[in-house]
C-alpha positions in Angstrom: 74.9 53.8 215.7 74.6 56.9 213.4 71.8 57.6 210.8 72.9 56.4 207.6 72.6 59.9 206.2 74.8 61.9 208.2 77.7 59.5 206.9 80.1 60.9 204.9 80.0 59.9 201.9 82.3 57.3 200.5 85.2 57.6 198.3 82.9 55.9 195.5 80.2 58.2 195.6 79.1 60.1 192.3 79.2 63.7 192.1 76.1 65.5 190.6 75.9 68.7 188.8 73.3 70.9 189.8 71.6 73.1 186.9 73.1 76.5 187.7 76.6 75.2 188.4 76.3 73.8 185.1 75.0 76.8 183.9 77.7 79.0 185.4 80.5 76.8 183.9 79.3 77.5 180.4 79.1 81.4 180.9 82.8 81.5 182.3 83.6 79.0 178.8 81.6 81.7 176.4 83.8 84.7 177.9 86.6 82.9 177.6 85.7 82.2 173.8 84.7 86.2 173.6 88.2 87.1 175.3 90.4 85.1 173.2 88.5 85.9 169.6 88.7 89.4 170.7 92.6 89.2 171.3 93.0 87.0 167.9 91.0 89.7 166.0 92.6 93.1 167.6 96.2 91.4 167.8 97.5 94.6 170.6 96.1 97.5 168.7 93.2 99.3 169.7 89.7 98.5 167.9 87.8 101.7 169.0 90.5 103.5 167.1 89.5 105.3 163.2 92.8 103.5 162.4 91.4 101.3 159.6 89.8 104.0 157.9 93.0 105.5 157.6 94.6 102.5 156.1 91.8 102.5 153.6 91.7 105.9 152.7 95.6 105.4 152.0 94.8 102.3 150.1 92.4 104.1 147.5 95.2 107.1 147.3 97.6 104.1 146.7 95.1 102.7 144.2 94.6 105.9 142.5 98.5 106.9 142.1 99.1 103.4 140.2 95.9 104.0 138.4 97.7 106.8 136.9 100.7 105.7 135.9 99.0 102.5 134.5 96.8 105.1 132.6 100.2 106.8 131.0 101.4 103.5 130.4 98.3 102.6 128.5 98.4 105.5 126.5 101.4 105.3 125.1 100.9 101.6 124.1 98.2 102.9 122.4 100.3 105.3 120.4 102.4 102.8 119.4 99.7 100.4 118.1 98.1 103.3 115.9 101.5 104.2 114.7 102.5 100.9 113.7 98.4 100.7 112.5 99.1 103.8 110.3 102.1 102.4 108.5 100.9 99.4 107.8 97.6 101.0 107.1 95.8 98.8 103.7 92.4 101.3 104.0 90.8 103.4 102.0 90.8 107.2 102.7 86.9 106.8 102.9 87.2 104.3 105.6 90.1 106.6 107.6 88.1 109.2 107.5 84.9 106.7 108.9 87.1 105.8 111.7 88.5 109.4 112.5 84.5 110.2 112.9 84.1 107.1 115.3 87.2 108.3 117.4 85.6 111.5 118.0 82.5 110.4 118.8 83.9 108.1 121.0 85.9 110.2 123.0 89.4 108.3 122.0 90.6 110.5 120.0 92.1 114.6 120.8 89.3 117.1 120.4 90.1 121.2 120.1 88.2 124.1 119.9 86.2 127.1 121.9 85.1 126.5 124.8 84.3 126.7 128.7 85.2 125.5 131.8 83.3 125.7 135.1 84.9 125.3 138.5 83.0 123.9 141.9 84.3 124.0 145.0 83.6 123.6 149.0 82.1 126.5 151.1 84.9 127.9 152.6 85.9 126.6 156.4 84.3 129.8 158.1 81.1 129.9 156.1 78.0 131.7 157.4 74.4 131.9 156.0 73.9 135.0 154.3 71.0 137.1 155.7 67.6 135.2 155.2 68.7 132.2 154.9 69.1 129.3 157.5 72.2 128.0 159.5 74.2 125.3 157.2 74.2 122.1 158.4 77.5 120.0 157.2 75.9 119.1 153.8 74.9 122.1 152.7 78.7 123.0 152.3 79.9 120.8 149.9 80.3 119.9 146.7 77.8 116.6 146.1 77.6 113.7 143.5 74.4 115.5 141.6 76.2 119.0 141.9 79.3 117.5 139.0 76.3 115.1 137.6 74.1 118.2 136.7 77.1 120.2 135.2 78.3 117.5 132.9 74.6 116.8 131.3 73.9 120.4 130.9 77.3 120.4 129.1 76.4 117.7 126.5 72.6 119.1 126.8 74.4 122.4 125.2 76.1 120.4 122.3 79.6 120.0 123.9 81.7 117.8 121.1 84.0 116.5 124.0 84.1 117.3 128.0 86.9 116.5 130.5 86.2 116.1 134.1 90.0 117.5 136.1 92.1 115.5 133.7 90.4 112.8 132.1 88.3 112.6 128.8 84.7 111.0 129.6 83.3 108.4 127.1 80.0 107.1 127.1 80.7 104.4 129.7 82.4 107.5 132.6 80.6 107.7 135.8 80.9 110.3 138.0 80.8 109.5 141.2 81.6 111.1 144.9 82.5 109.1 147.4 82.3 111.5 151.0 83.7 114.6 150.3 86.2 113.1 147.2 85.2 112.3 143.1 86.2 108.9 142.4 86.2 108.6 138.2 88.0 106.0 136.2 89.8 104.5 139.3 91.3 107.7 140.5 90.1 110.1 143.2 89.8 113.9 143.2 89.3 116.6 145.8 87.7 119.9 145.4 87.6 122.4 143.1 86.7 120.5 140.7 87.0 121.4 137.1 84.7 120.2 133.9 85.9 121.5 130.9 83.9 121.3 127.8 83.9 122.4 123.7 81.8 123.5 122.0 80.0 126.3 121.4 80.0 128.8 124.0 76.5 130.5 124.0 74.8 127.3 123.7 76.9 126.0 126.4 76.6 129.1 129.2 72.5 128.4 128.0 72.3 125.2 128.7 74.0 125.7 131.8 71.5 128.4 133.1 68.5 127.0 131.6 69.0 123.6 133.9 67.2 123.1 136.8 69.9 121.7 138.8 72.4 124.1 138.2 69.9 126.8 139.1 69.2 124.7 142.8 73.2 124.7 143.1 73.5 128.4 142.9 70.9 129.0 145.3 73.5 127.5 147.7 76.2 129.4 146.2 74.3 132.7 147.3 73.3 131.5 150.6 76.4 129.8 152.1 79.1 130.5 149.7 80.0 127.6 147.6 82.1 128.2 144.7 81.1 128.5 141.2 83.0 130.1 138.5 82.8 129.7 134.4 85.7 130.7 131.9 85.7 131.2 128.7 88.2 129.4 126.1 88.9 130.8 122.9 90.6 127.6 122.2 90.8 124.6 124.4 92.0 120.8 123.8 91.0 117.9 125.4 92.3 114.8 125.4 91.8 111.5 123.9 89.9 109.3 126.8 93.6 106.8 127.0 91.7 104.1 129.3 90.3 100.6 128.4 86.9 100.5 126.8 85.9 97.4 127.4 82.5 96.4 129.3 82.7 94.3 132.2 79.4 92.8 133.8 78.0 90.4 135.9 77.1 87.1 134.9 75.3 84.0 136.9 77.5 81.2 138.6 76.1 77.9 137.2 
């Protein structure tokens, strides 16, 4: 007779899973999990590509076009409303003149007069340090968020009655902001040289510009590695009304 344990074992024996099979099984289930999220999420195109940047960088130029036109659209229903205001107008010339001040002062209305405008722009491509000073490194060659910032409060430091960043009027609720190398302001995006126009009086306003601190950093750069700066003169300039919406949007809690 054989020893019971080198029979084979029956057809109703029980199989039993040792630990690292088990283990095993699970690691080929997890990288089949990774493998087919990976496919669901990349769906054939290549995710080590920069090609969603691209779409997003389209998106805001997208953004920005419509923002335009929506802009124009805006302010030409608003042309219409103060026409039809002005005919139908029951006011007092005291109280006209009281809203023709507010207008101004908020930045809704056309403002003229002398003034200046002052241009900044990149380094050019090729840009070396000039002698004593370091090698640029990338940021040193471009225009930068604080670089606009410090140009537009010397501007209304210097008295201006109205300034215009490229094309659009600022109001007390504009922000100027750079976002990489472009200026995003008022839903729109710019790229360099960009131009702040201002009016008011000119001395004051070439003062204030060389008396601030900031500006005076800038054009340290504009010596060493050739960034561009540049100020005209306007006998007469006009800016335009501010033509967006002026209401305040904020963040409230969720009850």
């Amino acid at each position: 007779m054989s020893n019971s344990a080198d029979t084979p074992a029956g057809p109703g024996r029980t199989t039993r899973w040792r630990p690292v099979r088990v283990l095993t099984a699970a690691v080929f289930a997890l990288a089949g999990l990774i493998f087919v999220t990976s496919f669901n999420t990349a769906k054939g195109t290549n995710l080590r590509t920069d090609a969603s940047l691209l779409r997003l960088s389209d998106l805001i130029e997208e953004r920005s076009h419509k923002n335009a036109g929506l802009d124009e659209t805006t302010a030409a229903l608003r042309r219409q409303v103060d026409a039809l205001a002005a005919r139908d107008d029951g006011s007092t010339e005291a109280q006209d003149e009281r809203l023709r001040a507010l207008e101004a002062s908020a930045g809704t209305a056309e403002t003229a007069g002398p003034g200046l405008t002052v241009t900044l722009d990149d380094a050019p491509p090729n840009a070396q340090a000039a002698p004593g000073y370091p090698e640029p490194q990338a940021n040193d060659l471009v225009i930068h968020q604080q670089d606009l910032q410090a140009v537009v409060n010397a501007l209304w430091q210097g008295g201006a009655k109205g300034i215009k960043v490229m094309d659009q009027r600022l109001i007390s609720t504009s922000a100027v902001r750079c976002v990489g190398n472009t200026l995003i302001l008022q839903g729109r995006v710019y790229s360099p040289p960009y131009k702040i126009t201002a009016v008011g009086d000119r001395g004051k306003l070439n003062k204030a510009l060389a008396d601030s601190p900031a500006i005076q950093n800038y054009r340290l750069y504009v010596k060493a590695y050739g960034l561009g700066w540049k100020v005209d003169e306007h006998k007469a300039v006009t800016l335009p009304g501010y033509s967006g919406t002026v209401d305040l949007h904020y963040a409230k809690p969720v009850s």
